[in-house]
C-alpha positions in Angstrom: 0.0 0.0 0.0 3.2 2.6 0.6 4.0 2.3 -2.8 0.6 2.6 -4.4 1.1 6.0 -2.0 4.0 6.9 -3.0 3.5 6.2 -7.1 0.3 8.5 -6.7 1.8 11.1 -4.8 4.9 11.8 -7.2 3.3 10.8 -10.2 -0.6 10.8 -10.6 -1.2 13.9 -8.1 1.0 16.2 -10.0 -0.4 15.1 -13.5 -4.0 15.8 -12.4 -2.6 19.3 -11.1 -1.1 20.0 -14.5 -4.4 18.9 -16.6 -6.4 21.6 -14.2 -4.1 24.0 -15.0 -3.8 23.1 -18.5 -7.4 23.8 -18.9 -7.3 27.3 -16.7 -4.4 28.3 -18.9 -6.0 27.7 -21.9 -8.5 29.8 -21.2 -6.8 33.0 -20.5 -5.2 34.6 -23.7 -3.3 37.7 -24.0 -4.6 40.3 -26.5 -3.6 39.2 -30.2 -5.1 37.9 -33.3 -8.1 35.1 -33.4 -5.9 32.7 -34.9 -2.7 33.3 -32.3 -6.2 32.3 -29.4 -6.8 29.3 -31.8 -3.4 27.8 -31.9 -3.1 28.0 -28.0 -6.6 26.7 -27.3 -5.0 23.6 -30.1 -1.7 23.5 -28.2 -3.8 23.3 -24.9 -6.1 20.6 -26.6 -3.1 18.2 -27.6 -1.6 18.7 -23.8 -5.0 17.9 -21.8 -5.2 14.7 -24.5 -1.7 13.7 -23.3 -2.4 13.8 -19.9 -5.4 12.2 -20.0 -3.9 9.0 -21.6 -0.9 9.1 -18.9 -3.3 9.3 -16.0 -4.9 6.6 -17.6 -2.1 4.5 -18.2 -1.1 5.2 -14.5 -4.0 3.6 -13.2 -3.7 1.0 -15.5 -0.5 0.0 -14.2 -1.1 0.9 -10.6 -4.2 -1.3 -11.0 -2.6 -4.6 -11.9 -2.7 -7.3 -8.8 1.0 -7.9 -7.8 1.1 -11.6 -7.5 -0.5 -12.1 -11.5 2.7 -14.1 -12.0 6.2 -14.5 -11.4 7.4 -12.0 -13.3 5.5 -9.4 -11.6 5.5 -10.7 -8.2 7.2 -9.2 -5.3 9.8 -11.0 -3.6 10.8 -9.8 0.3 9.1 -6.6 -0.2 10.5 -5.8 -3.3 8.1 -3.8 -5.9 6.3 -5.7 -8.8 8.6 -5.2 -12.1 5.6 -3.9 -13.6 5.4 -1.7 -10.9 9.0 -0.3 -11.3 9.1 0.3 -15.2 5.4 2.1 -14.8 7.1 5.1 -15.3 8.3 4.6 -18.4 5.4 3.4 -19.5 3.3 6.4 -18.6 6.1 8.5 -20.1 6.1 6.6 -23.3 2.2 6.8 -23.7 2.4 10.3 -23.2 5.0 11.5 -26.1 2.9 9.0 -28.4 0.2 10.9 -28.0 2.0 14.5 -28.0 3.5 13.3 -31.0 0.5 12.4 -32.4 -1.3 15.5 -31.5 1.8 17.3 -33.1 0.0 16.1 -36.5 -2.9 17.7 -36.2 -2.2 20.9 -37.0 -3.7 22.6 -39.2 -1.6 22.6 -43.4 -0.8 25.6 -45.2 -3.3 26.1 -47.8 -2.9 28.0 -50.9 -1.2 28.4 -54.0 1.7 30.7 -52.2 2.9 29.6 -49.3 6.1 30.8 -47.1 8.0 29.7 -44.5 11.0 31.3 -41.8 14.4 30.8 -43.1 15.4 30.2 -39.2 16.4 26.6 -38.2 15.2 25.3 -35.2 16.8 22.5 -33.3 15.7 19.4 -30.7 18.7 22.0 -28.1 16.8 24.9 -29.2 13.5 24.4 -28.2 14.5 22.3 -25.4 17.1 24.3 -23.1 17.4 23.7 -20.2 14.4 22.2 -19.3 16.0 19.4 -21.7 19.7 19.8 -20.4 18.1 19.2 -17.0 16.2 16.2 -17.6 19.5 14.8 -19.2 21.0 15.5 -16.0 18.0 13.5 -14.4 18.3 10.7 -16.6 22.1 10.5 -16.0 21.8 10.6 -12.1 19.4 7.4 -12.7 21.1 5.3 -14.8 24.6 6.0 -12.6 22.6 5.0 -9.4 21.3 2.0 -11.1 24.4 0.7 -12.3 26.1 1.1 -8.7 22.8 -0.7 -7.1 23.7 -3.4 -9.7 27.0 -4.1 -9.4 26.4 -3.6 -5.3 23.2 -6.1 -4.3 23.3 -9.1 -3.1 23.5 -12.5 -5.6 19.7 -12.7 -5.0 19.5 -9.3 -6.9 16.6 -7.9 -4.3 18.9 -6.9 -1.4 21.9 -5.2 -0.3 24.1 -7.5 2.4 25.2 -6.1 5.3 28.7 -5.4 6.6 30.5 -9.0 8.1 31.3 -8.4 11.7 33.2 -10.5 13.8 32.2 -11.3 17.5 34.8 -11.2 20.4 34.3 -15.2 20.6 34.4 -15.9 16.9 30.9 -15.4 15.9 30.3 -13.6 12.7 27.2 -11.7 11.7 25.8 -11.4 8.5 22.5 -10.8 6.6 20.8 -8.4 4.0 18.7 -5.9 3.3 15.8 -5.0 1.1 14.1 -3.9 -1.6 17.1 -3.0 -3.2 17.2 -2.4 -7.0 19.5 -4.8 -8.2 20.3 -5.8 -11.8 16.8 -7.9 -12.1 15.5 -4.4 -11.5 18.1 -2.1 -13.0 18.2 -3.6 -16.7 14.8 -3.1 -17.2 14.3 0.2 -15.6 18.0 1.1 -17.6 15.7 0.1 -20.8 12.5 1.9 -19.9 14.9 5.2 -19.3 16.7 5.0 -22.9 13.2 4.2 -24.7 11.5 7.4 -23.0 14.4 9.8 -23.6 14.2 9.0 -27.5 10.4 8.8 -27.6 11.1 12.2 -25.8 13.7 13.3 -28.5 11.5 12.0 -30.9 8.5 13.9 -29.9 10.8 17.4 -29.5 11.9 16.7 -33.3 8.0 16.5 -34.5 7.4 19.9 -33.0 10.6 21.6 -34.1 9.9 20.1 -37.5 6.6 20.9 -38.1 5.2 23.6 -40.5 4.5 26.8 -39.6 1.2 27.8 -38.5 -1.0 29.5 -41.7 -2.4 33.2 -40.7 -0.2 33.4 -37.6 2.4 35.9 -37.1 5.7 34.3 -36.6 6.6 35.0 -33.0 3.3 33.4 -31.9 4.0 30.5 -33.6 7.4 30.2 -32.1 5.6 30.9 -28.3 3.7 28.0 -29.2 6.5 25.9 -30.4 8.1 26.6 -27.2 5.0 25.5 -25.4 5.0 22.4 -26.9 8.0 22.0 -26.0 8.2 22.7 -22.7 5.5 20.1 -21.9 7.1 17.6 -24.0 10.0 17.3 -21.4 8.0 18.5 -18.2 6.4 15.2 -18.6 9.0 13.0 -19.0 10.7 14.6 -16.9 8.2 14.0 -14.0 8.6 10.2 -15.3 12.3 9.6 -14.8 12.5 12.0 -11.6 9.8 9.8 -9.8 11.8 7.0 -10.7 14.9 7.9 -9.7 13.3 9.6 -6.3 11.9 5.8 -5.6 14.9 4.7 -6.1 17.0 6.7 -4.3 14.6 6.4 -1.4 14.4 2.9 -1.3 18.6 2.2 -1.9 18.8 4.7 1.2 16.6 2.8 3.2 17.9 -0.7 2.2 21.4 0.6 3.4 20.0 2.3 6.5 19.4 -0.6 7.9 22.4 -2.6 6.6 24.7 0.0 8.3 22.1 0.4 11.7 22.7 -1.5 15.1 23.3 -4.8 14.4 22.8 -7.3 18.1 24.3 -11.0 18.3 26.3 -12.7 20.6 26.0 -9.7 23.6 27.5 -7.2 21.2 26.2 -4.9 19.1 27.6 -3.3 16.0 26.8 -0.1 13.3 28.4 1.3 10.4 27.8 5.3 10.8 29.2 5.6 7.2 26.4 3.7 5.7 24.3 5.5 7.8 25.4 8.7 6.3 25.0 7.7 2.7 21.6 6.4 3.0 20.6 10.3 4.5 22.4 11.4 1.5 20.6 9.4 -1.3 16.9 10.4 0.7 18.1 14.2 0.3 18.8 14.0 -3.6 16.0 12.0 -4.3 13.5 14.2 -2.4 15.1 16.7 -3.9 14.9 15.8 -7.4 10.9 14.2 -7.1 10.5 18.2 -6.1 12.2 19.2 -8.6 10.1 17.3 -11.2 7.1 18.3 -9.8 8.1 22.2 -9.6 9.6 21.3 -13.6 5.5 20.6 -14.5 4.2 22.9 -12.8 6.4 26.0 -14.5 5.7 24.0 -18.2 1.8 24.2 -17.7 1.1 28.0 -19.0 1.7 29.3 -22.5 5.5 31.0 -23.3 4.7 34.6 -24.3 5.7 35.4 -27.7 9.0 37.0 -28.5 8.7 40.6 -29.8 11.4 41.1 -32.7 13.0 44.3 -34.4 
């Protein structure tokens, strides 16, 4: 049940927000021509579809019973695999549709058509929203390959330092759910597949022709828009998925490196202890961070006044 929590706090909660204030920002338009008002309110359109069919895949995922087979089941409290790559599949659901949408625009018509001379790029139009979810991305797959190489043989758990008794006695053991390679190959898969369905999605809307009747730095302000959300919802994908992670390494080695009892003696590794606060700062950090990214995507960019 603390995951179902946890997957619909950092992930379903903030997508609702964003379609709410999808729909409030299409509706208020700064003065400009008719047609600049019609291409937002189409913009706005594509986004509230794109939600939609992530919150839906969400729940579709969430929704699946976690002992429907082996694959999927949970094993000492680990997550579901289904459960783990959800993400991704929400974030790939969501750029198919974007992507789609993307196509809807409206052709040129006419015998004499036009078009800027200016090229825009996948860097362009993403900036740093882009650079930042690269950044994400990167943080994920580095943590994934450490909890890899670092769990136990059993691939669910962490062990815990071997301490030696006084009399002899050793103490050992391990700790879990710990994302080890049964987990980290297939989220490491689910994280290359959305950035390009991402990439993919950013080169539709940079390649797409320009919008018929309006003036050119509306178009671009729309662009931008498109944009923005394109990565704001991917990137609310991979930073969940690397806040879960992070959170649940750093708990795993919490309580490798806490008070250990056996024999009359007790034992702790404060260094452990240390990196497992460490890894629950970051990923709180970057699951706010995610959220704060889709909240700042939701309203239209203003158009660009040139000389």
């Amino acid at each position: 049940m603390s995951l179902v929590t946890v997957g619909t706090t950092l992930v379903l909660v903030p997508a609702l927000l964003a379609a709410a204030l999808l729909w409030a920002a299409g509706r208020r338009d700064v003065p400009d021509s008719q047609t600049a008002r019609a291409a937002r309110r189409h913009e706005t359109l594509i986004a509230v579809a794109s939600t939609v069919a992530a919150l839906a895949t969400g729940v579709a995922v969430l929704s699946r019973p976690v002992a429907g087979g082996a694959a999927w089941l949970p094993v000492d409290g680990a997550p579901g695999l289904l459960w783990a790559v959800g993400p991704f599949v929400v974030a790939l659901a969501y750029c198919a549709v974007r992507a789609a949408g993307e196509l809807t625009w409206p052709r040129p018509r006419g015998s004499v058509r036009s078009a800027p001379l200016t090229r825009r790029t996948v860097r362009d139009l993403g900036g740093r929203r882009l650079r930042w979810l690269l950044v994400t991305a990167g943080l994920l797959a580095l943590a994934l390959v450490v909890t890899g190489m670092t769990a136990a043989p059993d691939g669910r758990s962490v062990p815990h330092p071997v301490y030696v008794t006084a009399d002899g006695g050793v103490l050992r053991g391990a700790s879990g759910p710990y994302p080890g390679w049964p987990y980290a190959v297939p989220l490491l898969v689910g994280l290359v597949l959305s950035l390009l369905a991402a990439l993919a999605t950013l080169r539709v809307v940079a390649r797409r022709a320009p919008l018929e009747d309006v003036p050119r730095e509306h178009d671009d302000a729309v662009r931008r828009t498109s944009a923005a959300r394109v990565v704001a919802g991917v990137q609310l994908c991979v930073g969940a998925t690397t806040a879960l992670v992070l959170l649940l390494s750093g708990a795993a080695i919490a309580n490798a490196g806490g008070p250990v009892s056996g024999f009359g003696e007790t034992f702790r590794t404060p260094q452990l202890v240390a990196v497992a606060g460490g890894l629950a700062v970051v990923g709180i950090a970057v699951g706010l961070a995610s959220v704060v990214a889709v909240v700042t995507a939701v309203g239209h960019r203003p158009p660009e006044r040139r000389p």
